[in-house]
Backbone as CSV, one residue per row, in Angstrom:
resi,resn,N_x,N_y,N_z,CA_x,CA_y,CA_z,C_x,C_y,C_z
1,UNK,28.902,-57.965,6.828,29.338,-59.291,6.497,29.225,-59.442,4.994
2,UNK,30.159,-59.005,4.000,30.066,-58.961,2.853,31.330,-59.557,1.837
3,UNK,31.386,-60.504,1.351,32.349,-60.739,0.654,32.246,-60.411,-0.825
4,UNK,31.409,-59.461,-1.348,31.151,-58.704,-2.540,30.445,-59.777,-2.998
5,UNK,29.320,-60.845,-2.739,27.974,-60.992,-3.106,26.508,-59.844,-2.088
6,UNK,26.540,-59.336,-2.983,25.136,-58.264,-2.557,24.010,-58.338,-2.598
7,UNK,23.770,-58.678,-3.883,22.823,-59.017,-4.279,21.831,-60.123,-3.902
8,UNK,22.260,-61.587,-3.493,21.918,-62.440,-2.588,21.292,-63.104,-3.609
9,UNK,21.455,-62.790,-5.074,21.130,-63.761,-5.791,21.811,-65.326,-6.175
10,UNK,21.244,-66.066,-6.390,21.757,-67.235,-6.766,22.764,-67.174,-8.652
11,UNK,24.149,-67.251,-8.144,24.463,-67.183,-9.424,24.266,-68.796,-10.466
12,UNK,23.664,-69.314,-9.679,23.851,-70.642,-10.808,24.739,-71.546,-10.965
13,UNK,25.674,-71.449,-9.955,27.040,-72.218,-10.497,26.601,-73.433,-9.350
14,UNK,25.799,-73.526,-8.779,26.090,-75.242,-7.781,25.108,-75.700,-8.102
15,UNK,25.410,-77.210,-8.445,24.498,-78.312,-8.485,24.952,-79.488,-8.342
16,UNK,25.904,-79.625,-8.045,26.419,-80.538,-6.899,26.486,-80.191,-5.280
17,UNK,27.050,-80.920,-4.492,26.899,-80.889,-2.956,27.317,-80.070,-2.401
18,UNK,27.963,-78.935,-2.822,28.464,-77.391,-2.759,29.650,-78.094,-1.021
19,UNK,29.827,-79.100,-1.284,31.072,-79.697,-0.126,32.360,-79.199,-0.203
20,UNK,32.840,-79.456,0.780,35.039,-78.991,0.585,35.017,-79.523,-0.408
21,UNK,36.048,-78.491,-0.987,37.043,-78.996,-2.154,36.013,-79.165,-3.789
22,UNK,34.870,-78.810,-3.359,33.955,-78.916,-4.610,34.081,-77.540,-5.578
23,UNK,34.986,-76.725,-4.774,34.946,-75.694,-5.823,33.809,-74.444,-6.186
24,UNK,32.556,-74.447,-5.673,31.541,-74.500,-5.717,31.220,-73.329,-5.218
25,UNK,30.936,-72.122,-5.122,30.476,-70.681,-4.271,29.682,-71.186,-3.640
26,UNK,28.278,-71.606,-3.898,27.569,-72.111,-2.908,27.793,-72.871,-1.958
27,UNK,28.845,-73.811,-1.596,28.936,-74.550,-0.364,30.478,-73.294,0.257
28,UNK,31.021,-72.184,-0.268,31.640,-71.197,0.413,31.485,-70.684,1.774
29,UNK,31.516,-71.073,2.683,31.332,-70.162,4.198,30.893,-69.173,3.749
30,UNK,31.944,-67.705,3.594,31.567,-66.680,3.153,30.516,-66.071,2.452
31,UNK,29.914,-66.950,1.691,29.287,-66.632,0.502,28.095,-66.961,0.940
32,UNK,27.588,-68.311,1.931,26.563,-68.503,2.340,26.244,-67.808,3.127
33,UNK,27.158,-67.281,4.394,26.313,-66.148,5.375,26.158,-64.658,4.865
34,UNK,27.206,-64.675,3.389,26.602,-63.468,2.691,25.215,-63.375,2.566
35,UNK,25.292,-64.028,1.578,23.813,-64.547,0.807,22.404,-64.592,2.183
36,UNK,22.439,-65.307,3.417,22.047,-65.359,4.161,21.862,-63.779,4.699
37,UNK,22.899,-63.268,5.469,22.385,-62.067,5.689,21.994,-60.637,4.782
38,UNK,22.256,-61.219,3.250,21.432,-59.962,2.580,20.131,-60.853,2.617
39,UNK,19.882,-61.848,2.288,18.025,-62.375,2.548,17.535,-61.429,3.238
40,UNK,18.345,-61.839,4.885,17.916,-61.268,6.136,17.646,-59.796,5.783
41,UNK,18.168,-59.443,5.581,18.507,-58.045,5.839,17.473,-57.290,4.455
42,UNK,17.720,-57.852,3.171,16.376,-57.584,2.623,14.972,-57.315,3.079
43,UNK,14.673,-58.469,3.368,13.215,-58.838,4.166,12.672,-57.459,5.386
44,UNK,14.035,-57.452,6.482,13.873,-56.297,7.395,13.595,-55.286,7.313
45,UNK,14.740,-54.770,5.426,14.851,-53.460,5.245,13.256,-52.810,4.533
46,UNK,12.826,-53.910,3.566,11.032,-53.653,3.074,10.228,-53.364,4.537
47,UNK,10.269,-54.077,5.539,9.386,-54.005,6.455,9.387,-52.538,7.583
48,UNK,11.091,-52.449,7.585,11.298,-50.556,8.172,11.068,-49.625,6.871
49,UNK,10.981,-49.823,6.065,11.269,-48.908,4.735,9.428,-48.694,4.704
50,UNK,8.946,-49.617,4.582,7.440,-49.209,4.499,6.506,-48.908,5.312
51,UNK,7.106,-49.031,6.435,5.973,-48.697,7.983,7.366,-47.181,8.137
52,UNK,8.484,-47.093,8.320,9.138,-45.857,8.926,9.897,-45.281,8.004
53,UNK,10.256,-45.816,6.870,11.072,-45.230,5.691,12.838,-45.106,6.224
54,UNK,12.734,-46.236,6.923,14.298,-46.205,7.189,14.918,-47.204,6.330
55,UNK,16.157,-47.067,5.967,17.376,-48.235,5.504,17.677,-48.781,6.401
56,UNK,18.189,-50.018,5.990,19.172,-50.953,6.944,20.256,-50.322,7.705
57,UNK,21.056,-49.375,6.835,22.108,-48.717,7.744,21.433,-47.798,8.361
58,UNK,20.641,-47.299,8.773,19.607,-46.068,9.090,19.103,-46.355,10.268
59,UNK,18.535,-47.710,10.015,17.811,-48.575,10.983,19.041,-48.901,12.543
60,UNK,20.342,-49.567,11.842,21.326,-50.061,12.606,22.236,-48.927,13.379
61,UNK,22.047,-48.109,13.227,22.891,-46.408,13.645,21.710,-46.515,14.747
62,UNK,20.433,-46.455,14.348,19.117,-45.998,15.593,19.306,-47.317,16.409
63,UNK,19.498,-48.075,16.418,19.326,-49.842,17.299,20.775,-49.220,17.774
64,UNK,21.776,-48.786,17.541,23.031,-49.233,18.614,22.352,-47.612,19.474
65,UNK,22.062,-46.914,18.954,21.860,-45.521,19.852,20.705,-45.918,20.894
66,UNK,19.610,-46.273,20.431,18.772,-46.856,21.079,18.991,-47.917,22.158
67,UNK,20.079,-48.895,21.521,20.422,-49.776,23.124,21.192,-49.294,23.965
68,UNK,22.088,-48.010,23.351,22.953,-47.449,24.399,22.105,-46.854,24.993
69,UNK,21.168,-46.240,24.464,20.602,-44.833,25.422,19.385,-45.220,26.257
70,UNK,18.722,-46.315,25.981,17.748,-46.630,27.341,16.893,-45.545,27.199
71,UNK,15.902,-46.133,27.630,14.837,-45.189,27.606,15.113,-43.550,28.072
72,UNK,15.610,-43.411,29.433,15.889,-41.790,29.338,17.267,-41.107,28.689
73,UNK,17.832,-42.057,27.768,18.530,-41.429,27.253,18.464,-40.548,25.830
74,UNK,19.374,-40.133,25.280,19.100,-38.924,24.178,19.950,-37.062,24.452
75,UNK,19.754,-36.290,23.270,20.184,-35.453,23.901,19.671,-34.464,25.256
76,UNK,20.622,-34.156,25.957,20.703,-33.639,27.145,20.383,-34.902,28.211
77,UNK,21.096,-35.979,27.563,21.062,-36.879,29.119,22.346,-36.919,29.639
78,UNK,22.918,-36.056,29.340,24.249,-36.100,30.205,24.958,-37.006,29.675
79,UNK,26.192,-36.969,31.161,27.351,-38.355,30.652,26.571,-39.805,30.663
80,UNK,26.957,-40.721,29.867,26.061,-41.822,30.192,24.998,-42.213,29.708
81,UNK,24.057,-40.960,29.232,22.977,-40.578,29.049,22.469,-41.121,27.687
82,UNK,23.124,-42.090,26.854,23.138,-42.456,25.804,23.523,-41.843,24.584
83,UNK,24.495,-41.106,24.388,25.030,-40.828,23.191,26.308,-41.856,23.095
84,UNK,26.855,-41.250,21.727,28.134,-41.960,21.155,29.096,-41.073,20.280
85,UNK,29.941,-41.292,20.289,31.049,-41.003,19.704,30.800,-41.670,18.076
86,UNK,30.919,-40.852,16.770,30.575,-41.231,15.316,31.668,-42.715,15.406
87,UNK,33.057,-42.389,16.018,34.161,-43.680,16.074,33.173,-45.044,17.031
88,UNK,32.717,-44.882,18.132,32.154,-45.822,18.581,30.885,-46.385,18.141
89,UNK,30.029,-45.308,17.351,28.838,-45.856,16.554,29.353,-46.732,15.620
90,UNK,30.466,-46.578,14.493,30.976,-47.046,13.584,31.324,-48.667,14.262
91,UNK,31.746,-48.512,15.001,32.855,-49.819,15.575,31.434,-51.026,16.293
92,UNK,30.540,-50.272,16.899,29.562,-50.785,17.176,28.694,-51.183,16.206
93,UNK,28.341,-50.445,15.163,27.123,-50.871,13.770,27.869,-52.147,13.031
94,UNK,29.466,-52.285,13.029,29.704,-52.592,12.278,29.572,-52.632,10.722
95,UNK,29.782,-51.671,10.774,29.419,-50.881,9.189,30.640,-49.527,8.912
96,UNK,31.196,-49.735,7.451,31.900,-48.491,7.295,31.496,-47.317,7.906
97,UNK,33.073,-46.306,7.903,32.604,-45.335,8.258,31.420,-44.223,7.362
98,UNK,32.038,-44.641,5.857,31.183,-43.690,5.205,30.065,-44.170,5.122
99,UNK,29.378,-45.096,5.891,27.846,-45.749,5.265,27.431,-45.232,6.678
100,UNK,27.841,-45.309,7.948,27.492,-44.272,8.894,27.478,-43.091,8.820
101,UNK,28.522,-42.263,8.112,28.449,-41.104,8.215,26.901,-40.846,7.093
102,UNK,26.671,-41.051,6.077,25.357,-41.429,5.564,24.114,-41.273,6.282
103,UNK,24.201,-42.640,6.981,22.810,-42.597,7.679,22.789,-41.613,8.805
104,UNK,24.105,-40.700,9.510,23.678,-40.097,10.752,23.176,-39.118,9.743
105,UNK,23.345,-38.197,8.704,23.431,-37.072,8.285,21.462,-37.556,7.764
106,UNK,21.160,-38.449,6.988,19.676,-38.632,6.937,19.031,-38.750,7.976
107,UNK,19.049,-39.406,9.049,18.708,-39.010,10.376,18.669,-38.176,11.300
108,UNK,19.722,-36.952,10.830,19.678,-36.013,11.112,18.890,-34.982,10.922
109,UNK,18.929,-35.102,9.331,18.157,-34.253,8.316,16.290,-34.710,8.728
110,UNK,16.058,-35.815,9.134,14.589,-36.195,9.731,14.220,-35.584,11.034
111,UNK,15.404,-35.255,11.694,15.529,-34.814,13.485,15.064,-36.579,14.087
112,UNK,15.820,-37.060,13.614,15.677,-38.654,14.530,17.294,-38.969,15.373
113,UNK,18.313,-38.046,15.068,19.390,-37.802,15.412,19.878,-37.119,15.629
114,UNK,20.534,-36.853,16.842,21.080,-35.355,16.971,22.642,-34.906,17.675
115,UNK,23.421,-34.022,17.347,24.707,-33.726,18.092,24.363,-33.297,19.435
116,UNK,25.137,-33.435,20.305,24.778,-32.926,21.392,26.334,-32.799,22.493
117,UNK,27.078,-31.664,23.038,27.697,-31.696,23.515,28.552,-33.022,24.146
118,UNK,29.931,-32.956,23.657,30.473,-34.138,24.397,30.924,-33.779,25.950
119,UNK,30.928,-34.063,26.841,31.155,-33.331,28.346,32.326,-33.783,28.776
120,UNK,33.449,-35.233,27.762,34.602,-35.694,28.173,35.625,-34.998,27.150
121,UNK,35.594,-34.158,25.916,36.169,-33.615,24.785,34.965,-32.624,24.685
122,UNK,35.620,-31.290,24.650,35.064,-29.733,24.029,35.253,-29.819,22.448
123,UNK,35.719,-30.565,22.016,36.156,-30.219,20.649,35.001,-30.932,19.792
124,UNK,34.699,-31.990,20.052,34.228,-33.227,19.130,32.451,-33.053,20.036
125,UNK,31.791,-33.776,19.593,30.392,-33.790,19.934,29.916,-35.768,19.975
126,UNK,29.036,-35.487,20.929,28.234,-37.001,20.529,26.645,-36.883,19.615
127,UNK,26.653,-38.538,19.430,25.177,-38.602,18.894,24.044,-39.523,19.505
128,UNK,23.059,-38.547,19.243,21.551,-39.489,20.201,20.673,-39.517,19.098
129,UNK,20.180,-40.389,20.022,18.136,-40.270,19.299,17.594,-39.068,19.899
130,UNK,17.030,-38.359,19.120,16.112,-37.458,19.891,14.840,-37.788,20.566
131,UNK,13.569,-36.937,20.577,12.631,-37.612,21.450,11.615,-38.771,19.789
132,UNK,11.863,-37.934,19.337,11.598,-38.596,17.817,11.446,-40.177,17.681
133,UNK,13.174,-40.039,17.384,13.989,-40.720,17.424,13.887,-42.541,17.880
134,UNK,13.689,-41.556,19.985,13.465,-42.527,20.420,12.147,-43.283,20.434
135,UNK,11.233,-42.648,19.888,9.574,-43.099,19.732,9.569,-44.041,18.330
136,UNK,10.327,-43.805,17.155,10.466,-44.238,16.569,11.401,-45.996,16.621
137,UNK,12.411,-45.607,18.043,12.990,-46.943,17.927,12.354,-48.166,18.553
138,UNK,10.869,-47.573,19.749,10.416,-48.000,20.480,9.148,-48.543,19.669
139,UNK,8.931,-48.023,18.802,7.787,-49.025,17.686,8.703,-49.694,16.920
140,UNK,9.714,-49.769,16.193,10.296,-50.679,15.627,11.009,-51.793,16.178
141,UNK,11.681,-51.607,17.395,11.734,-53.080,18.180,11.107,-54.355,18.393
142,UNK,9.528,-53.869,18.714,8.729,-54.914,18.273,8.397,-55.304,17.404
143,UNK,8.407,-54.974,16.114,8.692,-55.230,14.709,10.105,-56.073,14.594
144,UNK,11.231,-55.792,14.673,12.290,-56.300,14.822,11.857,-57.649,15.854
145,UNK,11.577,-57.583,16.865,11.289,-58.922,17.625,10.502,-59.957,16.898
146,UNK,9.761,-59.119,16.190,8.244,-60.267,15.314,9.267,-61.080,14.387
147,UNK,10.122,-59.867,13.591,10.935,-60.254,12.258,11.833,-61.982,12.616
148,UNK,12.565,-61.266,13.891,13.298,-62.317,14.099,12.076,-63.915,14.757
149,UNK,11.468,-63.836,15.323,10.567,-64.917,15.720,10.304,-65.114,14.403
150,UNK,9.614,-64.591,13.438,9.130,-64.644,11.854,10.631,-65.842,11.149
151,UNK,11.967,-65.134,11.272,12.513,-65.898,10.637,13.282,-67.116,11.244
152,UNK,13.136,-67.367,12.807,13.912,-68.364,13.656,12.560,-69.636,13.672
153,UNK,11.020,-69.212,13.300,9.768,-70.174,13.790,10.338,-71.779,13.469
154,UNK,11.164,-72.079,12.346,11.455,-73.247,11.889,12.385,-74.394,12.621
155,UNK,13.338,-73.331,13.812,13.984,-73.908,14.209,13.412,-73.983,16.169
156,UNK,14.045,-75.080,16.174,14.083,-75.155,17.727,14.409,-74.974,18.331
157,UNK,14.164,-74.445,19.958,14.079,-73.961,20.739,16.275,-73.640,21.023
158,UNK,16.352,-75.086,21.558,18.116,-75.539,20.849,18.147,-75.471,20.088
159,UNK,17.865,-75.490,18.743,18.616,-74.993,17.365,19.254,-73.266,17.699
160,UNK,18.122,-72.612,17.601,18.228,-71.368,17.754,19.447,-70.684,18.478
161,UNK,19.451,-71.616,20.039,20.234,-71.004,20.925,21.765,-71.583,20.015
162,UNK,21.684,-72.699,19.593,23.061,-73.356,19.009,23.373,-72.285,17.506
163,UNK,22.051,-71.863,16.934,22.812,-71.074,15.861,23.428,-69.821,16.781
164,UNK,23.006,-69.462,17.772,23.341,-67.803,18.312,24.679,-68.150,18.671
165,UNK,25.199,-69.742,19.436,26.532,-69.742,20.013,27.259,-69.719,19.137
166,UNK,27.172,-70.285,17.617,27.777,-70.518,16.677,28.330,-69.195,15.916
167,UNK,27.105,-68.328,15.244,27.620,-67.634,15.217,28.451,-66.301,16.034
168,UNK,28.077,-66.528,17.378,28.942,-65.800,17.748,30.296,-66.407,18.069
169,UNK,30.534,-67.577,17.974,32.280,-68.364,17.829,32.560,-67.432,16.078
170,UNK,31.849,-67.657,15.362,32.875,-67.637,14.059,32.791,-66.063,13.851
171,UNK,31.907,-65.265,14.614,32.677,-64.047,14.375,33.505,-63.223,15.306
172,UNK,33.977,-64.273,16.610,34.637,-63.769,17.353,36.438,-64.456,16.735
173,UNK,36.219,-65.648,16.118,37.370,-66.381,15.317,37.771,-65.393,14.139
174,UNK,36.587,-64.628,13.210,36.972,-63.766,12.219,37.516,-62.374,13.106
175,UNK,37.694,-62.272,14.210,38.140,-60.883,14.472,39.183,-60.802,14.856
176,UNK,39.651,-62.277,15.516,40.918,-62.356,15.947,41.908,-62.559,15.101
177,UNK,41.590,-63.430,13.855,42.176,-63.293,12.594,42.538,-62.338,11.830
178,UNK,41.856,-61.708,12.139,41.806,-59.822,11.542,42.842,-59.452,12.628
179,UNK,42.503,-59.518,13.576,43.980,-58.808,14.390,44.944,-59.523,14.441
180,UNK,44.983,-60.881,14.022,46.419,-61.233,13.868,47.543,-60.523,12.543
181,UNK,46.419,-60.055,11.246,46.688,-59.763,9.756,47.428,-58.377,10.095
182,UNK,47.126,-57.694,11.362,47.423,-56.339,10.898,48.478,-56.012,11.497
């Protein structure tokens, strides 16, 4: 979710009501859930970076492998068994391809990731957590659970559930828009 603010710094330009038509980056849609999810995503990435030495994209490659693969999954679990296709990791992380291809190859290089025969295509291969891998995703979940309780404590019980419906309307509205563009 990036509209080329990264940094998540405040550039200085609002001090008025950052409202429609004010002109204003800060009252920007875009710019606020930028800004918002690099916070987020800051905060997360210090807290995996210093207990497991993972990145954000590092982290998000192991969380989609990890929810696909369920506890007995990994390599040699067969069909099903929790691997992925690099195209379906990508489409799932939501993250470029080259910032995936990145983190599988450092995860690799740790043995927290691994190729492992595809059994529907001879040609191409999938990717898992290894046993590593998966020990590693199984202590950071609850970390991830704390993070998010850590950053939702302010809101209520309905707030919370109303921010989750919300944002999932405006990024199911940004996708369809995207497929109308192309």
């Amino acid at each position: 979710m990036s509209d080329g603010a990264s940094d998540g710094a405040s550039d200085g330009a609002s001090d008025g009501d950052g409202g429609e038509g004010s002109g204003e980056l800060a009252g920007f849609l875009p710019y606020q859930l930028s800004v918002a999810s690099n916070a987020v995503s800051a905060l997360i990435a210090e807290r995996y970076r210093k207990r497991f030495g993972l990145k954000i994209a590092e982290w998000r490659v192991m969380a989609v492998l990890g929810d696909c693969c369920g506890p007995g999954g990994g390599p040699g679990g067969g069909p099903g068994g929790g691997a992925m296709t690099k195209r379906a990791l990508t489409a799932a992380t939501v993250m470029d391809k080259v910032a995936v291809n990145r983190a599988v190859k450092v995860l690799e290089d740790r043995g927290l990731v691994a190729r492992v025969p595809n059994p529907g295509d001879g040609r191409s291969h999938l990717l898992a957590l290894t046993g590593e891998g998966r020990g590693i995703h199984g202590e950071v979940m609850p970390l991830a659970r704390a993070t998010e309780a850590d950053l939702l404590a302010d809101l209520a019980g309905e707030e919370q559930a109303t921010l989750r419906q919300l944002l999932a309307r405006l990024r199911a509205r940004a996708m369809r828009l995207a497929d109308e563009t192309q």
